[in-house]
PDB file of N, CA, C and O in Angstrom:
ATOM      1  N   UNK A   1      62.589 113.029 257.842  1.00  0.00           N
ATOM      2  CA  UNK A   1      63.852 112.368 258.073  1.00  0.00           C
ATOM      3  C   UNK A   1      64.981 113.392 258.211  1.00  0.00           C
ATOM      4  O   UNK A   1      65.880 113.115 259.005  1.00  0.00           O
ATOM      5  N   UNK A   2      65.034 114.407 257.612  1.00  0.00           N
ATOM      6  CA  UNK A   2      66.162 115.379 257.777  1.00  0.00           C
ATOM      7  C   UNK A   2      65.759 116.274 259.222  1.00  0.00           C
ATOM      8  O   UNK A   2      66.618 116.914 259.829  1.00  0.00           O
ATOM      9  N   UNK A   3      64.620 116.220 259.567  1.00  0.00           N
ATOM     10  CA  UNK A   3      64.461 116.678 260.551  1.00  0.00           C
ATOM     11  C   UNK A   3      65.467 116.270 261.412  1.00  0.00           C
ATOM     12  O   UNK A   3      66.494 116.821 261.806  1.00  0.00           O
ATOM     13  N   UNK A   4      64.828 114.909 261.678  1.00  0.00           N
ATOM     14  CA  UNK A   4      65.326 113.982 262.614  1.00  0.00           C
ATOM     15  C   UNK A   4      66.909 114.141 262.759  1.00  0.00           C
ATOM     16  O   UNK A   4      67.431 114.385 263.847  1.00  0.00           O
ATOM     17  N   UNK A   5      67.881 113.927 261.162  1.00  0.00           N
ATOM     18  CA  UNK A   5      69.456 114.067 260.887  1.00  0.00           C
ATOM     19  C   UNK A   5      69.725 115.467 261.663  1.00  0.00           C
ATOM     20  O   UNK A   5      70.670 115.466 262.451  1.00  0.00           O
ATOM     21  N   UNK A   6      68.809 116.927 261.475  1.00  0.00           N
ATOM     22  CA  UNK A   6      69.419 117.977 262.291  1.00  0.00           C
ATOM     23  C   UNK A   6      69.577 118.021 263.640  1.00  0.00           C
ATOM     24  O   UNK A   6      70.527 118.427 264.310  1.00  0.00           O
ATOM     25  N   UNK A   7      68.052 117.340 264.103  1.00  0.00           N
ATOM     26  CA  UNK A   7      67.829 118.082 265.682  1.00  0.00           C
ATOM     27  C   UNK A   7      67.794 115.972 265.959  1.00  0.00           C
ATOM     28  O   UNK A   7      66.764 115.318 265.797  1.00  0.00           O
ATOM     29  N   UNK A   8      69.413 115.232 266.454  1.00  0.00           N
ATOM     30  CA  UNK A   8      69.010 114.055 266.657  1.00  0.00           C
ATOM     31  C   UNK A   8      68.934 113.939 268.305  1.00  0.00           C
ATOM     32  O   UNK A   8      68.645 112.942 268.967  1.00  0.00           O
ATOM     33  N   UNK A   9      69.270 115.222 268.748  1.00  0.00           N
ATOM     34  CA  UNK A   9      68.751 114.935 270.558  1.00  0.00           C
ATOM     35  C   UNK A   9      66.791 115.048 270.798  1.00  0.00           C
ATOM     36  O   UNK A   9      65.954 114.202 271.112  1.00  0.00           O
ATOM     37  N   UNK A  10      66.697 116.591 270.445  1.00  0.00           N
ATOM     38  CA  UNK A  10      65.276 116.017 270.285  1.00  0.00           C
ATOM     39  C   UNK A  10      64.520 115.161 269.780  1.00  0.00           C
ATOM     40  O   UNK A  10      63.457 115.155 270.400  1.00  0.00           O
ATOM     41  N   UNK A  11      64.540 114.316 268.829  1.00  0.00           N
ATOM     42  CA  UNK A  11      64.046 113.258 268.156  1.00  0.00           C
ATOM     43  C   UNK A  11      64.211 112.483 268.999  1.00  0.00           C
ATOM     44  O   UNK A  11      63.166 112.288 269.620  1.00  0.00           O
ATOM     45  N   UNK A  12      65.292 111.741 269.458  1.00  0.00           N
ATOM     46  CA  UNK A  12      65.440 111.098 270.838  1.00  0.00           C
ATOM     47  C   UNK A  12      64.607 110.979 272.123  1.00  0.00           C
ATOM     48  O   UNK A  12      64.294 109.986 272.779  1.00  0.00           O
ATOM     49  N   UNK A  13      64.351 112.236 272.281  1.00  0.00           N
ATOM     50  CA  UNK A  13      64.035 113.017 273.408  1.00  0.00           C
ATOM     51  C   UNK A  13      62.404 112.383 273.397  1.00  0.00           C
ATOM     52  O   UNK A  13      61.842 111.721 274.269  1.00  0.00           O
ATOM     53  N   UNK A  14      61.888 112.856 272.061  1.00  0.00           N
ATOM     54  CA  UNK A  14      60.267 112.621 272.096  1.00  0.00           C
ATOM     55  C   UNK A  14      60.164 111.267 271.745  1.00  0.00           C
ATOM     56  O   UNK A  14      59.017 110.857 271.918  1.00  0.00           O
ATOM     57  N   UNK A  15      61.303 110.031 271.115  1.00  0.00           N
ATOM     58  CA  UNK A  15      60.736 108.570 271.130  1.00  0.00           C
ATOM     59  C   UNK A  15      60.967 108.593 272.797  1.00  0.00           C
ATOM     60  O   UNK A  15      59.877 108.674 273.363  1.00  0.00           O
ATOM     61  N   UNK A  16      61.814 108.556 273.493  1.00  0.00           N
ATOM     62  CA  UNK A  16      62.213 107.875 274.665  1.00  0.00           C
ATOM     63  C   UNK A  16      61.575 108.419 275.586  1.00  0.00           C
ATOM     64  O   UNK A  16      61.781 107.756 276.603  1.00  0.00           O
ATOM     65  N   UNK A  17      60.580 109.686 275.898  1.00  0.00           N
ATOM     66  CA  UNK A  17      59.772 109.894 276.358  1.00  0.00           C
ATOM     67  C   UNK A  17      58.185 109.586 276.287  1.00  0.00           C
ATOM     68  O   UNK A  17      57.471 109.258 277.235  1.00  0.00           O
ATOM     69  N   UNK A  18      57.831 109.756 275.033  1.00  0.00           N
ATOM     70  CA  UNK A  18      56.646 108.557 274.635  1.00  0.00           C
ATOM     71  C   UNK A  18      56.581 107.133 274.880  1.00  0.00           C
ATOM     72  O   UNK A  18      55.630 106.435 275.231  1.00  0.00           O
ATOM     73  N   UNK A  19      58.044 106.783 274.567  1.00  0.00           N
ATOM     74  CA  UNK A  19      57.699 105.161 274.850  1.00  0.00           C
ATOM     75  C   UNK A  19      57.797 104.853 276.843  1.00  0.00           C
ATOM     76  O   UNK A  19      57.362 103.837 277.384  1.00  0.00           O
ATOM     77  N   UNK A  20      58.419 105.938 277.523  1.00  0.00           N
ATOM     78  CA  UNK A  20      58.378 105.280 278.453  1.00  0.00           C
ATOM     79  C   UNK A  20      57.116 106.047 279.476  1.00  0.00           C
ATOM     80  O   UNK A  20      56.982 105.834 280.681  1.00  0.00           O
ATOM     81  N   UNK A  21      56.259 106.979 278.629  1.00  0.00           N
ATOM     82  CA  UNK A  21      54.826 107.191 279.149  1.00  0.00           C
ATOM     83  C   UNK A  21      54.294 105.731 278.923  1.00  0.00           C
ATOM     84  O   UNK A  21      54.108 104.977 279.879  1.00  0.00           O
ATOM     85  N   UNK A  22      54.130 105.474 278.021  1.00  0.00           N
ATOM     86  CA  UNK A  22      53.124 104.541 277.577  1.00  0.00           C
ATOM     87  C   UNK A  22      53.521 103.394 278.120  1.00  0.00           C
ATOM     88  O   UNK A  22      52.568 102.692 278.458  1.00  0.00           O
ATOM     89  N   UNK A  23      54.390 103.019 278.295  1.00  0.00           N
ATOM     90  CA  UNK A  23      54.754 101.812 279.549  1.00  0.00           C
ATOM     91  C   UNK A  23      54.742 102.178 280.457  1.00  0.00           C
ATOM     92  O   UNK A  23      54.611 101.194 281.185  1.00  0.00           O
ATOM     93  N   UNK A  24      54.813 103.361 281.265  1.00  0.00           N
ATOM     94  CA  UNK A  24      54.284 103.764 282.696  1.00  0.00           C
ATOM     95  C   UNK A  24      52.527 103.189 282.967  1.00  0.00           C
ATOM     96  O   UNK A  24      51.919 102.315 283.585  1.00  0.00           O
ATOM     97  N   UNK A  25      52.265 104.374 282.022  1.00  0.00           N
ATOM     98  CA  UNK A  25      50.555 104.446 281.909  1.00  0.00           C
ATOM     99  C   UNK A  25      49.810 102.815 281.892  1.00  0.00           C
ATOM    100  O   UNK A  25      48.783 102.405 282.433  1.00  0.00           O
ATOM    101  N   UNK A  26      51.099 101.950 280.791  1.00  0.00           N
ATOM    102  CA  UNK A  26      50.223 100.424 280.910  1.00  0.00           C
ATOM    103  C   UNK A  26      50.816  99.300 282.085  1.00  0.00           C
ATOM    104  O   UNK A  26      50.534  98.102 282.117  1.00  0.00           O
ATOM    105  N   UNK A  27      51.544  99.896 282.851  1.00  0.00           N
ATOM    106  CA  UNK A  27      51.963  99.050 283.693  1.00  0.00           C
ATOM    107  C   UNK A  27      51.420  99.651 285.479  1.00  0.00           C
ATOM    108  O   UNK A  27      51.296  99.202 286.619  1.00  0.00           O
ATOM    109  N   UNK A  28      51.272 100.717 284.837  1.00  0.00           N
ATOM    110  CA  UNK A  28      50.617 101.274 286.440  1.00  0.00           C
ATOM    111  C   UNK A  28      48.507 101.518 286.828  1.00  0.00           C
ATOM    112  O   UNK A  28      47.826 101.756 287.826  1.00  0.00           O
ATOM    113  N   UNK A  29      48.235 101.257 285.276  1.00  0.00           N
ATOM    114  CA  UNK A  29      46.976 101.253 285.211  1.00  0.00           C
ATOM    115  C   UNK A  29      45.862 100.483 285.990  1.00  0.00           C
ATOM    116  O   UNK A  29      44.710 100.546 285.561  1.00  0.00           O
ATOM    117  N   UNK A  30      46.158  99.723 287.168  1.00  0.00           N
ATOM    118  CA  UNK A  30      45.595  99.153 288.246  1.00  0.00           C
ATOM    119  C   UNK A  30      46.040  99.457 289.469  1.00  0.00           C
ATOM    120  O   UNK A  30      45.478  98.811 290.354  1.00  0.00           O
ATOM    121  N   UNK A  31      46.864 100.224 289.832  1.00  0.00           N
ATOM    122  CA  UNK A  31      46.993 100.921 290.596  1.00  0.00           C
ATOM    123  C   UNK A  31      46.163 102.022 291.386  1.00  0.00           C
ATOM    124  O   UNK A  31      46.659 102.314 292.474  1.00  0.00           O
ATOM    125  N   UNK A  32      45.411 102.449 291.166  1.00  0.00           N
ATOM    126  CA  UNK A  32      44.382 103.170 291.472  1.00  0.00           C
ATOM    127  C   UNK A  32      44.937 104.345 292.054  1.00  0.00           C
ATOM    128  O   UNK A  32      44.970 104.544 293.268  1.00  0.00           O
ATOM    129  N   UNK A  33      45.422 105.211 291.086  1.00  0.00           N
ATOM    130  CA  UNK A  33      46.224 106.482 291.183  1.00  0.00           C
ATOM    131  C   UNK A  33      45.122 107.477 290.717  1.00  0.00           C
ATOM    132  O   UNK A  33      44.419 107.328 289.718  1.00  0.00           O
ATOM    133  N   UNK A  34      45.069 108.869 291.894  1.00  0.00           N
ATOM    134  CA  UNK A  34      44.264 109.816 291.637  1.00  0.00           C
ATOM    135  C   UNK A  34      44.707 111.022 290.194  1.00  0.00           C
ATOM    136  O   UNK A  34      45.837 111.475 290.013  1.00  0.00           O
ATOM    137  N   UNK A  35      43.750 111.256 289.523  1.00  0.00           N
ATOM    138  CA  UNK A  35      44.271 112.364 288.653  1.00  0.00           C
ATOM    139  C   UNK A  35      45.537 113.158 288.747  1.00  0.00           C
ATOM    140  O   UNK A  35      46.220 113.465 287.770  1.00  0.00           O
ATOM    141  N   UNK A  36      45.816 113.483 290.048  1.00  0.00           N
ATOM    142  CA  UNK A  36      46.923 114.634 290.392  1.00  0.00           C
ATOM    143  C   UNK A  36      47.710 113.747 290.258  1.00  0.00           C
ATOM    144  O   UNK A  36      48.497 113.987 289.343  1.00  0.00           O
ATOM    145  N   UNK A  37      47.936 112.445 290.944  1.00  0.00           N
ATOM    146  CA  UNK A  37      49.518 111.299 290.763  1.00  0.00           C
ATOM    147  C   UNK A  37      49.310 111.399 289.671  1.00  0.00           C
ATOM    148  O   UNK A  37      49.815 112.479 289.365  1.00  0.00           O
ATOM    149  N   UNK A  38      48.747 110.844 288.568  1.00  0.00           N
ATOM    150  CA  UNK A  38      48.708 110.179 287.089  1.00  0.00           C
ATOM    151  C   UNK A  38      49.174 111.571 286.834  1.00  0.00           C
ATOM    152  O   UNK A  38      50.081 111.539 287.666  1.00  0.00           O
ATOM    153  N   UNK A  39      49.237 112.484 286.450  1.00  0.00           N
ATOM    154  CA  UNK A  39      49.841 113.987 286.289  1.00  0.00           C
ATOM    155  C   UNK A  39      51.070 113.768 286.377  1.00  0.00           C
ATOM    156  O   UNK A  39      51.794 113.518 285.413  1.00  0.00           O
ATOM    157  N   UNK A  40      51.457 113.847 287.645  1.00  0.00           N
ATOM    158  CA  UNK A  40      53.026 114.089 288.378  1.00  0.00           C
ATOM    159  C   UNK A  40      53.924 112.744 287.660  1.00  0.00           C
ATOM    160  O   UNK A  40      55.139 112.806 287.473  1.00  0.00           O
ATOM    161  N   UNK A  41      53.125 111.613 287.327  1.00  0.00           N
ATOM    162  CA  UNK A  41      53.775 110.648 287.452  1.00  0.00           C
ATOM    163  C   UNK A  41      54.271 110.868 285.795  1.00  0.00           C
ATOM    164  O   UNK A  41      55.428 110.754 285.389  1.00  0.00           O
ATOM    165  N   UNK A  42      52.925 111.254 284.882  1.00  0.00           N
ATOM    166  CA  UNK A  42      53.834 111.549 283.485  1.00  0.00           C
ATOM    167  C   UNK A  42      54.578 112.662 283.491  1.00  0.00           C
ATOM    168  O   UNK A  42      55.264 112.905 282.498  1.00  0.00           O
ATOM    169  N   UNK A  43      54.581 113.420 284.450  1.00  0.00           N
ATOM    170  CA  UNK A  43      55.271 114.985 284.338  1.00  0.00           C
ATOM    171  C   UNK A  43      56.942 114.494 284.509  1.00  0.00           C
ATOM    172  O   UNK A  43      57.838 114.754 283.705  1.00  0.00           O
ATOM    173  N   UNK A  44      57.097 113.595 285.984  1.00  0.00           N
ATOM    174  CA  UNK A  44      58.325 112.939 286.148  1.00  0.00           C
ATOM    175  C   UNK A  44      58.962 112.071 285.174  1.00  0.00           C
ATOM    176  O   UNK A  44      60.144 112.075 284.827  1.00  0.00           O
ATOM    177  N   UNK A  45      57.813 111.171 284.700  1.00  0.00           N
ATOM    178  CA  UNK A  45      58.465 110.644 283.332  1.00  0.00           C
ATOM    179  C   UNK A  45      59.347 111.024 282.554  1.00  0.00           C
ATOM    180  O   UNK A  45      60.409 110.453 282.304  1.00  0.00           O
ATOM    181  N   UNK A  46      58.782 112.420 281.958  1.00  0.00           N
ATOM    182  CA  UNK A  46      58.929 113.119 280.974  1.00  0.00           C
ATOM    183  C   UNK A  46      60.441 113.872 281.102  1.00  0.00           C
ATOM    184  O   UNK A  46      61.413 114.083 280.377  1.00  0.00           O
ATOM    185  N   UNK A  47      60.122 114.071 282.135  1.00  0.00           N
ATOM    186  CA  UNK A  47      61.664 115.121 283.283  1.00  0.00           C
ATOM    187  C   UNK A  47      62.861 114.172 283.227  1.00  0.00           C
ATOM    188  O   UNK A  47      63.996 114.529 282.911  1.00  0.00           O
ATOM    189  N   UNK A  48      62.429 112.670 283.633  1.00  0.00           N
ATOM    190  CA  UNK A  48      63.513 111.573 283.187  1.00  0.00           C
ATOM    191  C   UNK A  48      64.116 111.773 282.224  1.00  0.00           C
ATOM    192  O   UNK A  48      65.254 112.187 282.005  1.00  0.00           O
ATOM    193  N   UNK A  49      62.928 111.316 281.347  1.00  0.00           N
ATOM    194  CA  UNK A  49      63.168 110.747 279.548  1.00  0.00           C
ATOM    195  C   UNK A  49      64.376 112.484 279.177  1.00  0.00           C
ATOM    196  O   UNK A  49      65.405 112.446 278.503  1.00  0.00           O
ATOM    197  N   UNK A  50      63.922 113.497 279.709  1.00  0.00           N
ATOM    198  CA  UNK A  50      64.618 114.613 279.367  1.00  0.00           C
ATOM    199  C   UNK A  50      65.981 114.783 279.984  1.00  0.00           C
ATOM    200  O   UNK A  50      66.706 115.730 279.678  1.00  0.00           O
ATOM    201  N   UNK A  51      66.401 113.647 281.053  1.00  0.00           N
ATOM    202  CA  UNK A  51      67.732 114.250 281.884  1.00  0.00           C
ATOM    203  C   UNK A  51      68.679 113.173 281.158  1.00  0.00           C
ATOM    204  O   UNK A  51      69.798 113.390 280.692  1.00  0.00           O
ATOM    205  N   UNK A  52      67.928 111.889 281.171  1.00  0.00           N
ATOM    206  CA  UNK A  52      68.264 110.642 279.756  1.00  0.00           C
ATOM    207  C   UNK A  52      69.066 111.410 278.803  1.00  0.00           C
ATOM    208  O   UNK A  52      70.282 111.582 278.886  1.00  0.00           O
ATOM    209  N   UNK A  53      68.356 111.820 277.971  1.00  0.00           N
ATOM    210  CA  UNK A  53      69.150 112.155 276.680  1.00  0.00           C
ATOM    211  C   UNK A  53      69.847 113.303 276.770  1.00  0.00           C
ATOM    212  O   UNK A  53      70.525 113.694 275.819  1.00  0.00           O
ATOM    213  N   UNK A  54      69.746 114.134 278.189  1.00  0.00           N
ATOM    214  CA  UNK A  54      70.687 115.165 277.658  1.00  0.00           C
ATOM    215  C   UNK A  54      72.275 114.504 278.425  1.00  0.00           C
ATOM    216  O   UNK A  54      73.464 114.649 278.139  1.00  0.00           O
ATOM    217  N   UNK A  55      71.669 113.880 279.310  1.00  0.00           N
ATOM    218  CA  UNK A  55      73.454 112.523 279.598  1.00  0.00           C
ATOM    219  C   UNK A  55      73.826 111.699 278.464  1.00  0.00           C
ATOM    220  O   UNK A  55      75.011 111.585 278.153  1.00  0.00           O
ATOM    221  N   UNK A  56      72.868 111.095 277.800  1.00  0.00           N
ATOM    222  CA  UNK A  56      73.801 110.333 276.371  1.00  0.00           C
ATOM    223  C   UNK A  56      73.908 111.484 275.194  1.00  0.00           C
ATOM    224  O   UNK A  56      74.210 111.258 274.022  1.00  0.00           O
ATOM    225  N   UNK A  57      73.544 112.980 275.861  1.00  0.00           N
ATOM    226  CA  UNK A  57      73.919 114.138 274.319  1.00  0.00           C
ATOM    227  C   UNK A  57      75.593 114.185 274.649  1.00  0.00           C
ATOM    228  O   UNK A  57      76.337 114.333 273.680  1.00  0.00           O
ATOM    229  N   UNK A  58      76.158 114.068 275.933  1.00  0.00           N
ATOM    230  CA  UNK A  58      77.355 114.370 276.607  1.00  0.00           C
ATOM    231  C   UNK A  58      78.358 113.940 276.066  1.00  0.00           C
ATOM    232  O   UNK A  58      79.437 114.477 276.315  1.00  0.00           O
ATOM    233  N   UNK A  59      78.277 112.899 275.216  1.00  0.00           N
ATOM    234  CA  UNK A  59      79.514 112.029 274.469  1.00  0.00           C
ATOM    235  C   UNK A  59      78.982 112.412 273.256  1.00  0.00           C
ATOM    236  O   UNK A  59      79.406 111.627 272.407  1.00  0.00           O
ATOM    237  N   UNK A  60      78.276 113.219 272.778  1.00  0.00           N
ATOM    238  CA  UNK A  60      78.797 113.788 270.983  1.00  0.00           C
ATOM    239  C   UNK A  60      78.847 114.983 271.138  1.00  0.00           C
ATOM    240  O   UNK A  60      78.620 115.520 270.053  1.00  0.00           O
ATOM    241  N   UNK A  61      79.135 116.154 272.402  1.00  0.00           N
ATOM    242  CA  UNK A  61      80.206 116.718 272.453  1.00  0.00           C
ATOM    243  C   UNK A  61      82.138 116.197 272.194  1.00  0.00           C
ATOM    244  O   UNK A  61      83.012 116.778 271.551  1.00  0.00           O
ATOM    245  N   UNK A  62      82.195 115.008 272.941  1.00  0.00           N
ATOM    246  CA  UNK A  62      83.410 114.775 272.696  1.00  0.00           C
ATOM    247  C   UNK A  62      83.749 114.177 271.783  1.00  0.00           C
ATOM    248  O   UNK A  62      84.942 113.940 271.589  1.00  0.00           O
ATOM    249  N   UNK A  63      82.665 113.720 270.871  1.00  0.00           N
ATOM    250  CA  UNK A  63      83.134 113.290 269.487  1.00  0.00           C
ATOM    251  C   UNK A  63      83.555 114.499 268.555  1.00  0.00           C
ATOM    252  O   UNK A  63      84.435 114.558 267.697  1.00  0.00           O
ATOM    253  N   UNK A  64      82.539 115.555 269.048  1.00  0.00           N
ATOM    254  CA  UNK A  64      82.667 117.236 267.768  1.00  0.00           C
ATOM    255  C   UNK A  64      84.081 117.371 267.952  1.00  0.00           C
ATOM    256  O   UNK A  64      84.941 117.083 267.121  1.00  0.00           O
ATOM    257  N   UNK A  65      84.254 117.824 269.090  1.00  0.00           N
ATOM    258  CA  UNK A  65      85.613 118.321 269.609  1.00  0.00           C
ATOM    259  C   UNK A  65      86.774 117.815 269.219  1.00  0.00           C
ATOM    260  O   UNK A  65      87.769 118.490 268.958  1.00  0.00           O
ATOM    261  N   UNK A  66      86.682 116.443 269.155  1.00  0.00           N
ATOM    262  CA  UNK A  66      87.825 115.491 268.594  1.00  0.00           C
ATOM    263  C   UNK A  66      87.796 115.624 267.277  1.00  0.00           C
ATOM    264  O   UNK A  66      88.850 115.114 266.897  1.00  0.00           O
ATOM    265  N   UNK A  67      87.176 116.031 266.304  1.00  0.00           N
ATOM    266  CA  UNK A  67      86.666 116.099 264.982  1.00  0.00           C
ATOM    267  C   UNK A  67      87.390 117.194 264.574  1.00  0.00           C
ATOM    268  O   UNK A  67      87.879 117.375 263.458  1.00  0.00           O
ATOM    269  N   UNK A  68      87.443 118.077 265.750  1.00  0.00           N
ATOM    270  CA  UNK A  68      87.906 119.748 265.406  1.00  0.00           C
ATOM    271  C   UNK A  68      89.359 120.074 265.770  1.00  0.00           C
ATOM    272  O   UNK A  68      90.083 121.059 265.629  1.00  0.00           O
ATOM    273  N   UNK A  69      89.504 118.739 266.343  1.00  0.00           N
ATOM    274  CA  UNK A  69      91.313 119.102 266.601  1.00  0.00           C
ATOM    275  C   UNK A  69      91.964 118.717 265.862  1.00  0.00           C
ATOM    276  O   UNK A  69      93.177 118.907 265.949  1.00  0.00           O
TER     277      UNK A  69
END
């Protein structure tokens, strides 16, 4: 749990990327996607889930800042 209180972008980072593999993976699983897509497709996921949280990290910069003036 204190983990989580230090580093709360990464913690973020790895629920909101896990959860939206695993709803990729169970919603695309009849699709009949070759090894290399199923790859790319969690690789892109992941690249999401990572551009995600570093846009909602963007507003607790401007909370610090306001804190410090």
């Amino acid at each position: 749990m204190k983990w989580i209180n230090n580093h709360p972008s990464i913690a973020a980072f790895i629920v909101l990327a896990t959860g939206m593999v695993v709803i990729i993976l169970y919603e695309a699983r009849d699709v009949g996607l070759e090894g290399s897509q199923w790859f790319w497709l969690v690789v892109i996921t992941v690249l999401v889930a990572a551009l995600c949280t570093w846009i909602i990290s963007w507003g607790d910069d401007e909370e610090d800042t306001a804190s410090e003036a």
